[in-house]
C-alpha positions as CSV (number, residue, x, y, z in Angstrom):
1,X,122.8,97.3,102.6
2,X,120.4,94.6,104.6
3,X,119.8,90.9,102.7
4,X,117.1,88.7,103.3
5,X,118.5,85.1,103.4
6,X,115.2,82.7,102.5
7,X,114.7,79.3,103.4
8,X,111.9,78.0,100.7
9,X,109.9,75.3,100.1
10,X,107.8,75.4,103.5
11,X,104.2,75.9,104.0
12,X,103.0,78.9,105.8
13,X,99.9,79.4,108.2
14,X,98.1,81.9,110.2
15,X,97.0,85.5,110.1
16,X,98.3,88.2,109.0
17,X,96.8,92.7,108.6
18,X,97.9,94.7,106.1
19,X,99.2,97.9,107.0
20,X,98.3,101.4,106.3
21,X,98.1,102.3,102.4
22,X,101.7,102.7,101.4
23,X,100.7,105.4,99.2
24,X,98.1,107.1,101.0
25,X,99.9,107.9,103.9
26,X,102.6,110.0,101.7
27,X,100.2,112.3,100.1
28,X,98.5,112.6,103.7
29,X,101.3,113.1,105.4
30,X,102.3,115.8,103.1
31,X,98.8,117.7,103.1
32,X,99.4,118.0,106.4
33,X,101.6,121.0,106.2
34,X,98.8,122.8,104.5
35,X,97.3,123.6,108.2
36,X,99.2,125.6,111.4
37,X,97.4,123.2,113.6
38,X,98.7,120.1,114.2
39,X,97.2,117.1,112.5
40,X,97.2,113.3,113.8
41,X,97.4,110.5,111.1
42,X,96.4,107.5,112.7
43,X,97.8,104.0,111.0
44,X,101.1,105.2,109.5
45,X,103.2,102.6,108.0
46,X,106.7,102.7,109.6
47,X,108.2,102.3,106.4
48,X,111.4,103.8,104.8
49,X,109.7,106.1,102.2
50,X,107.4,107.3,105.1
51,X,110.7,108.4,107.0
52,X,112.2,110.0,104.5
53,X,109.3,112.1,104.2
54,X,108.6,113.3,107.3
55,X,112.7,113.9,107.7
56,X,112.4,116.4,104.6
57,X,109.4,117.9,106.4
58,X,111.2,118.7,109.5
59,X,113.9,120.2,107.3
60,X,111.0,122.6,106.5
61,X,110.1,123.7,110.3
62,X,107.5,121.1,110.8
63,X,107.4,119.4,113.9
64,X,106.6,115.2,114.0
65,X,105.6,113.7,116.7
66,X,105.5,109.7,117.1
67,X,102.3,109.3,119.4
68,X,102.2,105.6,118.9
69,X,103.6,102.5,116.8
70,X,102.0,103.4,114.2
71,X,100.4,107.0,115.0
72,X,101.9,110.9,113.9
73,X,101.1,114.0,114.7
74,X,102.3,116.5,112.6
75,X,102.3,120.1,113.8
76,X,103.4,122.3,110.8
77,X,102.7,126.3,112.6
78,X,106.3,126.8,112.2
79,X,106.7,125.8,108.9
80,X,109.4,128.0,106.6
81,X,109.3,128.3,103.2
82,X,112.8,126.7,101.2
83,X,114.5,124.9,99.6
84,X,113.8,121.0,99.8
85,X,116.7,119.0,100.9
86,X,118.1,117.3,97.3
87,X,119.8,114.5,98.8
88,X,116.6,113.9,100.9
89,X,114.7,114.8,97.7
90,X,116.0,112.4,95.5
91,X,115.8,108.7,97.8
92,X,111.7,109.6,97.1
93,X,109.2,109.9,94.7
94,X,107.0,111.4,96.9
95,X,109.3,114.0,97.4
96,X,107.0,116.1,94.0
97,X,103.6,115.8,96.9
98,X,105.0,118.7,98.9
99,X,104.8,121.1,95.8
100,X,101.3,121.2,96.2
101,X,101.0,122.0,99.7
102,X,104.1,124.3,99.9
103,X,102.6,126.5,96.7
104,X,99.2,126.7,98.5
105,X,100.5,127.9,101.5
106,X,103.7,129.7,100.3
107,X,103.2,131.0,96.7
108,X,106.7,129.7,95.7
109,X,108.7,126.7,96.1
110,X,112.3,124.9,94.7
111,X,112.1,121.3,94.4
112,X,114.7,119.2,93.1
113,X,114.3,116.2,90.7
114,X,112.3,113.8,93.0
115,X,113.6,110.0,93.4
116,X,111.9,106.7,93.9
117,X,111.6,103.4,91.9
118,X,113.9,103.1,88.4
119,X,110.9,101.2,86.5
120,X,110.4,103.9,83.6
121,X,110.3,107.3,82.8
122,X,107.5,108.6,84.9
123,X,106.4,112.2,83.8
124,X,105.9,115.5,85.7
125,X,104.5,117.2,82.9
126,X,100.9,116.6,84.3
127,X,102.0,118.1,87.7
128,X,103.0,121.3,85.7
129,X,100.0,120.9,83.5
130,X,97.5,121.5,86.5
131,X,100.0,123.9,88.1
132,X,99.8,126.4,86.0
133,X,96.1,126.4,85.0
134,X,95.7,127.3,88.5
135,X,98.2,130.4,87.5
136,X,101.3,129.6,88.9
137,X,104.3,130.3,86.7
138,X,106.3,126.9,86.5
139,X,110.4,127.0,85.2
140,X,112.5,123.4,84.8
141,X,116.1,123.4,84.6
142,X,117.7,121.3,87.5
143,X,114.9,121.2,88.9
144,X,111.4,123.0,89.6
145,X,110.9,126.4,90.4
146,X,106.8,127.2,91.0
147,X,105.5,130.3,92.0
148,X,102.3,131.9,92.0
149,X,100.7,135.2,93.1
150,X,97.8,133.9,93.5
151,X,96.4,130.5,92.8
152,X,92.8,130.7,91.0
153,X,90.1,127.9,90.3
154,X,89.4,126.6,87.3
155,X,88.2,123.8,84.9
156,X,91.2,121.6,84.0
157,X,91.6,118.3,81.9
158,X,94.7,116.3,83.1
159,X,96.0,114.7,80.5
160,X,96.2,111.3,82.1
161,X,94.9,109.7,85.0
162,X,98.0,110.6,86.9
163,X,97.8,109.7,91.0
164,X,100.4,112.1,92.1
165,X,99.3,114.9,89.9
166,X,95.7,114.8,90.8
167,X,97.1,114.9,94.3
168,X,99.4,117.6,93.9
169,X,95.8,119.5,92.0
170,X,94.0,118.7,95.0
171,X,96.1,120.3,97.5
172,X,96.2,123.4,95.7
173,X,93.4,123.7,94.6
174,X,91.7,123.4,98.1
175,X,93.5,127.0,98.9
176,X,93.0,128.4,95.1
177,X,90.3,131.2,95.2
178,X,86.6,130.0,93.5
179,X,86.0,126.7,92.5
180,X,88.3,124.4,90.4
181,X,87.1,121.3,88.5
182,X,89.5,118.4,87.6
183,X,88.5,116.1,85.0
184,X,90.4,112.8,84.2
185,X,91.5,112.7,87.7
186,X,92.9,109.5,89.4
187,X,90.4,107.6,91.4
188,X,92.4,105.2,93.7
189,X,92.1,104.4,97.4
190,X,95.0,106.3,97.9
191,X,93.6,109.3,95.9
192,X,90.5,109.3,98.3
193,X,91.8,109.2,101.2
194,X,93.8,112.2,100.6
195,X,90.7,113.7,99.5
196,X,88.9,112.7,102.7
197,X,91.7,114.3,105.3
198,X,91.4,117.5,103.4
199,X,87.5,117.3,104.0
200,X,88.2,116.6,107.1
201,X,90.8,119.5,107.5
202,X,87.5,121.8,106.4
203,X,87.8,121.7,102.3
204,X,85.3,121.3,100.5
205,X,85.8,118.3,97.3
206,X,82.7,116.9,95.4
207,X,83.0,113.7,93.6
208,X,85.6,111.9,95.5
209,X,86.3,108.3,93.9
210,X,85.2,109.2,90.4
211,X,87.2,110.9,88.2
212,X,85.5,114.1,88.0
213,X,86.4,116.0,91.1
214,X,85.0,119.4,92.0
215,X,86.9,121.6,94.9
216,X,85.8,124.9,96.3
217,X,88.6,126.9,97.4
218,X,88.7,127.7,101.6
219,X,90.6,130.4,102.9
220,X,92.7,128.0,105.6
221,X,92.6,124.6,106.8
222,X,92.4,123.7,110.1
223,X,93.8,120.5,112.5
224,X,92.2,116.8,111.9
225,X,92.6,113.2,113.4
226,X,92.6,110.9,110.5
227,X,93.3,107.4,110.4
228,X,94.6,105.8,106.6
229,X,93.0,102.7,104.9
230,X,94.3,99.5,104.8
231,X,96.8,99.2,101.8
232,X,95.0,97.1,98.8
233,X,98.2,96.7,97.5
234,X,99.9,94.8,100.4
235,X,96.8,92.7,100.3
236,X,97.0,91.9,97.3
237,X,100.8,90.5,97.8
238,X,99.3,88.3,100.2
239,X,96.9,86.5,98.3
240,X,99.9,86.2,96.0
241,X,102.2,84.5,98.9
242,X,99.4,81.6,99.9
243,X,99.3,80.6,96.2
244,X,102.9,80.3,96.0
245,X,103.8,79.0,99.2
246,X,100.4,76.1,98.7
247,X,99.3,78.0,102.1
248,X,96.0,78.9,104.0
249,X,96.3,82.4,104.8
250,X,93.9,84.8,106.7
251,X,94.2,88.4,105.4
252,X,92.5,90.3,108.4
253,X,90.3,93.5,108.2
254,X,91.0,93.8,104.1
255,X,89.3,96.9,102.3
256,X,87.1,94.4,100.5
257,X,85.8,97.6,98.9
258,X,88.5,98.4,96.9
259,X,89.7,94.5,96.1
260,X,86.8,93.9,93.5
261,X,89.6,93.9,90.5
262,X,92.4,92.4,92.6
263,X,90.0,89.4,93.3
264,X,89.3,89.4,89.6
265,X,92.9,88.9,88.3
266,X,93.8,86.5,90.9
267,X,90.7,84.0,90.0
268,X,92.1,84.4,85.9
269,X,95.3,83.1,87.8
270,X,93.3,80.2,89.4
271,X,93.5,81.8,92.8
272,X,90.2,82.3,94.2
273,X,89.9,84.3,98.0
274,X,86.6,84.0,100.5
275,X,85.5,86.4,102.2
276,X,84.4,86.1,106.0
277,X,83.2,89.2,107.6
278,X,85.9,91.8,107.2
279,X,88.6,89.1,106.2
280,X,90.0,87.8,103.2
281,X,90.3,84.0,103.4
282,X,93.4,82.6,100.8
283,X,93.6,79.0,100.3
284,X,96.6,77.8,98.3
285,X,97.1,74.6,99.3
286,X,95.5,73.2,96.1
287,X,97.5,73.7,92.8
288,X,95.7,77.0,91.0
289,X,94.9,76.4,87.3
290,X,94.8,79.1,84.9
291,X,91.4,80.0,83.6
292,X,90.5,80.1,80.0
293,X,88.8,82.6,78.5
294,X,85.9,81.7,76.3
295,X,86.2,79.2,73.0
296,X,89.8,78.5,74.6
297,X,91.4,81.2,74.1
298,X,94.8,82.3,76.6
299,X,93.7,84.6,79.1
300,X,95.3,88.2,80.4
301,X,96.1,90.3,83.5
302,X,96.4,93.9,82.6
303,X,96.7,97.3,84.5
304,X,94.9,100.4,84.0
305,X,93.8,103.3,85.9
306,X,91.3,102.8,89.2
307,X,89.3,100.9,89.3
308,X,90.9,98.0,86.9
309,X,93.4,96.0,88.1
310,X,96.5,97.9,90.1
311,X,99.6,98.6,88.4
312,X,101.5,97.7,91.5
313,X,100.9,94.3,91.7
314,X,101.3,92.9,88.5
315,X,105.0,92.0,89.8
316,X,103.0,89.6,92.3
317,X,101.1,88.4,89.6
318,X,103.7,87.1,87.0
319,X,104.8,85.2,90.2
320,X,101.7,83.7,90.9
321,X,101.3,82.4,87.8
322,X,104.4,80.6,87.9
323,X,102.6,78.5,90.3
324,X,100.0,78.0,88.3
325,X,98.6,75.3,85.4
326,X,98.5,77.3,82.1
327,X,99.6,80.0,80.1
328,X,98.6,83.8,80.9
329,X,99.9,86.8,79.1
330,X,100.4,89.7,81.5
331,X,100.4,93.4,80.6
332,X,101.5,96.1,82.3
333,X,100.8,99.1,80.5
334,X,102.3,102.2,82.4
335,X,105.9,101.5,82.9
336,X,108.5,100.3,80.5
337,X,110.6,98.6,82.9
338,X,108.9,97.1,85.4
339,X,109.1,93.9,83.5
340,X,113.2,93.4,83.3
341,X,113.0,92.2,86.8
342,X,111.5,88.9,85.3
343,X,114.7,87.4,84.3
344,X,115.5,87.1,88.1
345,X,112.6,84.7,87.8
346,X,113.9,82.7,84.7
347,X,116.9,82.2,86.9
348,X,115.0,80.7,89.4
349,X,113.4,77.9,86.7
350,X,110.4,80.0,85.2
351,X,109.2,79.8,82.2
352,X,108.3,83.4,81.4
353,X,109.0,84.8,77.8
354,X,109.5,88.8,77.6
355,X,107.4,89.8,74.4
356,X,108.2,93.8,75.1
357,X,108.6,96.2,77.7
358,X,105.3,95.6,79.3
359,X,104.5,92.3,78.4
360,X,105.3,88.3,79.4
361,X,103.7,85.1,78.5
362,X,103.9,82.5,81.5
363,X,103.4,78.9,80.9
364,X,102.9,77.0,84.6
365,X,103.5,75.4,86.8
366,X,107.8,75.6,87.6
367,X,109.0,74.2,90.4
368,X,111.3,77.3,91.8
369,X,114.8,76.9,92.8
370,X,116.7,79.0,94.9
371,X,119.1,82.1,93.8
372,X,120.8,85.2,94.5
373,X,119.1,88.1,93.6
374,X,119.2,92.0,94.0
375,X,115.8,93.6,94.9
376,X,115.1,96.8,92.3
377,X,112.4,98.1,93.4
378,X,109.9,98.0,96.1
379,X,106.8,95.8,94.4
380,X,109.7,93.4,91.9
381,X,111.3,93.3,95.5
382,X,108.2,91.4,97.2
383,X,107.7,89.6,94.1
384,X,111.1,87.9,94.1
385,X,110.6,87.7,98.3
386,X,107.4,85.5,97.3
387,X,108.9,83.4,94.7
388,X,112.0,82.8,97.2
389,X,109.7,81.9,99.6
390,X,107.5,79.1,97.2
391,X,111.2,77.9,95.9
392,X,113.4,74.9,96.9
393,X,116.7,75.4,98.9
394,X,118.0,79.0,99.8
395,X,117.2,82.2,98.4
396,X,119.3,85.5,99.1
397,X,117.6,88.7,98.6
398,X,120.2,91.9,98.3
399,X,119.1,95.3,98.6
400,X,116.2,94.6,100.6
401,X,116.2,98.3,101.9
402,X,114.1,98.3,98.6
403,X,111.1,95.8,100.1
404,X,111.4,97.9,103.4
405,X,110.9,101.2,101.6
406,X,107.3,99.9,101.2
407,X,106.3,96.9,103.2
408,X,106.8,97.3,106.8
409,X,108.6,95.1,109.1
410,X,107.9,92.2,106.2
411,X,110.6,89.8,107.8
412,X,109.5,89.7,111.2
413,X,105.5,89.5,110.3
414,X,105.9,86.9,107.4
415,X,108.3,84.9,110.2
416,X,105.3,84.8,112.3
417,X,103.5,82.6,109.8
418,X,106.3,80.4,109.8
419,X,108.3,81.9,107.1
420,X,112.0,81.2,107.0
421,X,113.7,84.3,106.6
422,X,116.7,85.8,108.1
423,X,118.0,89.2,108.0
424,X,121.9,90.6,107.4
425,X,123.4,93.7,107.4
């Protein structure tokens, strides 16, 4: 198990890209065994989760070829219908996005209980849900046992905006006979792209970045070169780092078109970004005060489905506002414990109060100390990377395989904006 040791306290400069979308490139990656020519998926993260992935997908027959740092080409011809690897399985959540290729191109698959992230329950039931209305049979005991005849369109109405499901339904769906329609779908970047390197791949999907999405069944999908959108998310963690660390960063080629909520919740946190051509321009060298909203009233951060603010940041933004003048309440409405991570904080000299599950009031600014900590997840684990690097003295960051599962090579490219960061195995 690999720790980051943190010296804090110091200013950081420079520039700094973010790297492919983290969650793009799983879904991609996976769609890509829906086609016996090979595909190429241009700016890959060469991150743990991605890894694990494409080593369950060789398991399977496919064949992954590394053409470049940050370039694969996946040639699925030979790819034999199984059993998914459980141990592999169960280190990912994105382990549940080969069900939808593998019952498109298979008609039956195994999977065991996928992995990932212990921040709340996080339900399948919408997976089945779409599943079967395309008319596969679905059984859970250990694990999940699909299988389907034939997969037929239809008019479906998931019952929430789940990302995973609705690309799970999209991947079948683009092999189902006839036309399908999925209403309440998920909407994110992530979502999209998917949805763009299986139009690419020759389906055919209407309404892609709205939640109504309309697919008309092809018989077979053929090769593609695809390159992956920059990851909003990993931008968003850096606007979160300048404030923290009082720095003046420059986020290069940001996807300032899907940013217009992220830019909204950081300026409630007194963090406010400028754009310049394709890059995102952070200046945290001034103290960030909290805006009020109207008649005085405490202002809030919350999550909700594309396009409000993302789910997976509001770890970066409870740390931000630690930094910050004022009181904020911060809500994070889809898992119940992505919020426990907070008392790592409180450790550190925050002053955060845990109303619930998915809620904390933070009154700013604390001046950070440093601590030892243990990474849970991947976006608590940048958070507390952050606050260890905005705090005074020396941090140590355990489990940082965690960070690394989504965030890639964070030590070596935060170090070249002057970060003080060492890493121990």
């Amino acid at each position: 198990m690999s720790s980051f040791i943190v010296s804090g306290g110091h200013e950081l400069s420079g520039s700094i890209r973010p790297a492919g979308n983290k969650n793009a490139a799983l879904p991609v990656l996976a769609a890509t065994l829906m086609s016996a020519q090979p595909v190429t998926v241009r700016n890959v993260p060469r991150i743990r989760d991605v890894h694990t992935l494409l080593d369950i997908m060789e398991s399977l027959g496919a064949s992954v070829t590394w053409t470049g740092s940050n370039v694969v080409v996946v040639d699925a011809a030979n790819l034999q219908a199984g059993d998914l690897d459980a141990e592999l399985s169960e280190r990912i959540r994105a382990s549940i996005l080969l069900a939808g290729p593998l019952l498109a191109r298979f008609g039956s698959l195994s999977l065991p209980p996928p992995g990932g992230d212990v921040i709340g329950r996080r339900r399948l039931d919408t997976h089945l849900l779409a599943f079967r209305a395309l008319g596969a049979e679905v059984e859970t005991a250990a694990g999940l046992d699909i299988r389907a005849r034939a997969l037929t369109g239809t008019d479906m109405f998931l019952d929430e905006p789940s990302v995973t499901a609705t690309e799970n339904a999209v991947m079948a769906a683009s092999r189902a006979a006839g036309r399908t329609v999925i209403r309440n779908a998920a909407a994110e970047p992530h979502v999209q792209d998917l949805c763009h390197l299986l139009s690419a791949m020759g389906a055919r999907i209407e309404g892609i970045g709205t939640s109504n999405l309309t697919i008309h069944g092809v018989r077979s999908l053929g090769g593609a070169d695809y390159e992956i959108g920059a990851d909003h998310v990993e931008t968003g963690s850096f606007i979160g780092l300048a404030a923290v660390t009082g720095s003046r960063l420059v986020i290069e080629d940001a996807p300032v078109s899907h940013l217009d909520s992220t830019l909204i919740g950081f300026r409630r946190l007194g963090i406010d970004c400028r754009l310049d051509g394709r890059d995102l321009i952070v200046d945290g060298r001034e103290q960030p005060v909290i805006r009020m909203d109207a008649f005085g009233h405490i202002p809030k951060v919350d999550d909700g489905p594309w396009p409000a603010f993302p789910a997976d940041l509001t770890s970066i933004a409870i740390v931000a506002a630690t930094c910050a003048r004022g009181t904020i309440l911060i809500h994070e409405k889809m898992f119940e414990s992505r919020m426990f991570f907070t008392d790592k904080l409180v450790a550190m000299g925050a002053r955060i109060i845990l109303c619930d599950p998915h809620r904390v009031v933070v009154v700013g600014p604390s001046r950070l100390r440093g601590a030892r900590m243990e990474s849970p997840d991947i976006r608590a684990g940048m958070a507390m990377l952050i606050a260890a690097l905005g705090a005074r003295g020396e941090s140590e960051i355990r489990n940082a395989d965690q960070i690394e599962r989504g965030y890639e090579r964070i030590d070596e490219r935060l170090a070249a904006l002057g970060a003080r960061i060492e890493r121990r195995t």
